[in-house]
N, C-alpha and C positions, 0 to 999 in steps of 0.2 A: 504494500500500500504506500501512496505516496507519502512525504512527511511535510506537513507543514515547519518550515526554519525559521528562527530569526539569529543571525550571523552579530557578530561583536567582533571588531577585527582594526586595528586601529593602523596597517600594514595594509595601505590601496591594494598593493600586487597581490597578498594571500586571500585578501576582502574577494576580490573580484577574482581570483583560480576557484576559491571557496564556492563560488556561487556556480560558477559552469562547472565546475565539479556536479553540485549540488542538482543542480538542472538535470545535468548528460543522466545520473542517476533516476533520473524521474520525480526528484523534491521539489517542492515548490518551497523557494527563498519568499516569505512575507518582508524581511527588511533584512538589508546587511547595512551596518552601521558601524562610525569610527570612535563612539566612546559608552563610559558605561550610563549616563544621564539614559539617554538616546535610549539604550539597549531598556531600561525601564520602563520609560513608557510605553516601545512600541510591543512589550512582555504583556503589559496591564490591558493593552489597547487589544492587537490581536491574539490573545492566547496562544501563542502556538503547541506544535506536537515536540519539538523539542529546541533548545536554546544553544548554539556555539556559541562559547568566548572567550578571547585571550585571556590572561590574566591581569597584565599591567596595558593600561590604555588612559586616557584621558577621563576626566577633566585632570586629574593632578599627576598621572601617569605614575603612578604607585597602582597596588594591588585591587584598583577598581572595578575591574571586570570581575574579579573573585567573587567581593564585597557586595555587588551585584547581585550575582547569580545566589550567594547564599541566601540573602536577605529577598528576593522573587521565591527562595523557596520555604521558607520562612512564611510568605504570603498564600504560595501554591504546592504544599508539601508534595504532589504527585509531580509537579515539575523534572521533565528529563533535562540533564544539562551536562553538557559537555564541555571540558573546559582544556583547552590549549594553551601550551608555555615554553617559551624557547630554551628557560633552563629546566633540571629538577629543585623545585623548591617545595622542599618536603613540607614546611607548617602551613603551606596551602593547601597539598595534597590531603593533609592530617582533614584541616577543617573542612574541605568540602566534603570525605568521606564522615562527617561525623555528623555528617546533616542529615536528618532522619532514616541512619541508619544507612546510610552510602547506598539506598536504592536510587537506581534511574538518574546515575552519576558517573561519570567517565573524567580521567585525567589523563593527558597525554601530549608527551612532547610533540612541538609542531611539524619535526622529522620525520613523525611517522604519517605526515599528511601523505608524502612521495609512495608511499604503500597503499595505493588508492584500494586495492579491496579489503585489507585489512582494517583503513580508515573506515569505510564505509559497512564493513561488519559489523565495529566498533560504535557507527551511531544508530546502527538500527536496534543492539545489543543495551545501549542507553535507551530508547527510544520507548521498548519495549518493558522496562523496568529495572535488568540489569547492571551489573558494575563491569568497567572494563577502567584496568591501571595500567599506565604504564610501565613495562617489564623494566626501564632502569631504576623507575621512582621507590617501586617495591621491593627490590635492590638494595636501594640508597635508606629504607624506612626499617628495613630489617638490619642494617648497621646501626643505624640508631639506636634500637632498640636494645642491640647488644651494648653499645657504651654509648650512652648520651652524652658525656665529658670529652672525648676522642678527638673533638672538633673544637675543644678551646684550646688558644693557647698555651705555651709555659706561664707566663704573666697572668691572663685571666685563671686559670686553676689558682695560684697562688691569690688572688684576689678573692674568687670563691671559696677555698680555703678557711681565708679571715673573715669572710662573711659565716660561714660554718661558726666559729666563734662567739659570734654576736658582736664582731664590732659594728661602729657606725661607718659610713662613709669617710671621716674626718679622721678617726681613728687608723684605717686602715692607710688612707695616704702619709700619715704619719708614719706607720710601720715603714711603709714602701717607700719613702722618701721621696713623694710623688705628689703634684696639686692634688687636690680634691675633686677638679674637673677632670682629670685624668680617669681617677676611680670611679666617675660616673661615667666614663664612656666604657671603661673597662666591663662594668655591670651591665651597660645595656647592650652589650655584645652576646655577655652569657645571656642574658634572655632571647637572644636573636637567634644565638646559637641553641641552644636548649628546645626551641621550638614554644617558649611557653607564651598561653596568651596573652591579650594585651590588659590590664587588669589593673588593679594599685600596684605600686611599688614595692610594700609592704606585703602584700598575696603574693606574688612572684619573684620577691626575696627570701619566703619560705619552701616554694616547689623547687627554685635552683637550688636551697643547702639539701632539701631531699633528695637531689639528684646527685648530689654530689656523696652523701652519706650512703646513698645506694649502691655507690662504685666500687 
């Protein structure tokens, strides 16, 4: 059956292959569009059967598209949505699969667009209510999992370290002989790294020392 689309694509050349992709396949494209505002309305507007969209696009060219799609499905829990991204960025991956339950959600890098029947497996596979991940992201989620620390620094560990402690922020630049602006970017690295979400400071200064007392 055909699929009704609505494309999010802030890449003219992918926007518009996406679409005579889409077409040759027998979909009908309702809007392909270059940011996430756009990608909302015309979600609310025409319902589609299922939603492509990059991750990082405009208005602020941060993780828009994501923030999008979570929050339409949030609106539209049966909502398929398929979301495209040139790197693995796993705390995307995480949260989109944690959106009711990762049905009728797909993540994958935009490399395996060049795989047109695999791609196009992939969105009928969403479409239909399905999960389809990308084989590096799961990869890259099962390292994780084995050591969430792996991925910090020497310096940030030793920064988490002192936050295991209970110092403050002032305290630990002190130890490290280092501003205090320092050790604030030091921290919010581990949280970037870490994958934790975005929250108080005070909430995600206790999931980093569990993560780190976990190790």
């Amino acid at each position: 059956m055909p699929l009704r689309v609505i494309l999010a694509e802030d890449s003219t050349l992918l926007r518009e292959g996406l679409v005579s992709l889409l077409q040759r396949f027998g979909h009908v494209p309702l809007a392909a569009l270059g940011d996430a505002d756009a990608l909302t309305e015309a979600v609310r507007r025409d319902r589609p059967d299922v939603v492509i969209t990059d991750v990082r696009m405009p208005p602020s060219n941060g993780d828009d598209g994501l923030r999008a799609a979570v929050a339409l499905r949030e609106e539209h829990p049966r909502l398929p949505v398929l979301v495209l991204s040139q790197y693995v960025e796993r705390s995307y991956a995480l949260r989109l699969l944690d959106s009711h339950g990762g049905a009728a959600v797909g993540y994958l890098l935009k490399e395996r667009v060049s795989a047109v029947g695999d791609f196009m497996a992939a969105l009928d596979r969403v479409a239909a209510g399905g999960t389809v991940v990308d084989p590096e992201v799961i990869h890259q989620l099962v390292r994780l999992r084995r050591d969430p620390l792996e991925r910090l620094s020497a310096r940030e560990r030793e920064v988490l370290g002192l936050m295991a402690e209970g110092r403050t922020n002032a305290s630990i630049a002190a130890h490290l002989f280092v501003s205090e602006a320092a050790v604030n970017k030091h921290i919010g690295n581990i949280f970037s790294k870490l994958d934790l979400p975005v929250d108080t400071d005070g909430h995600r200064r206790v999931l980093a020392v569990l993560a780190f007392l976990r190790s």
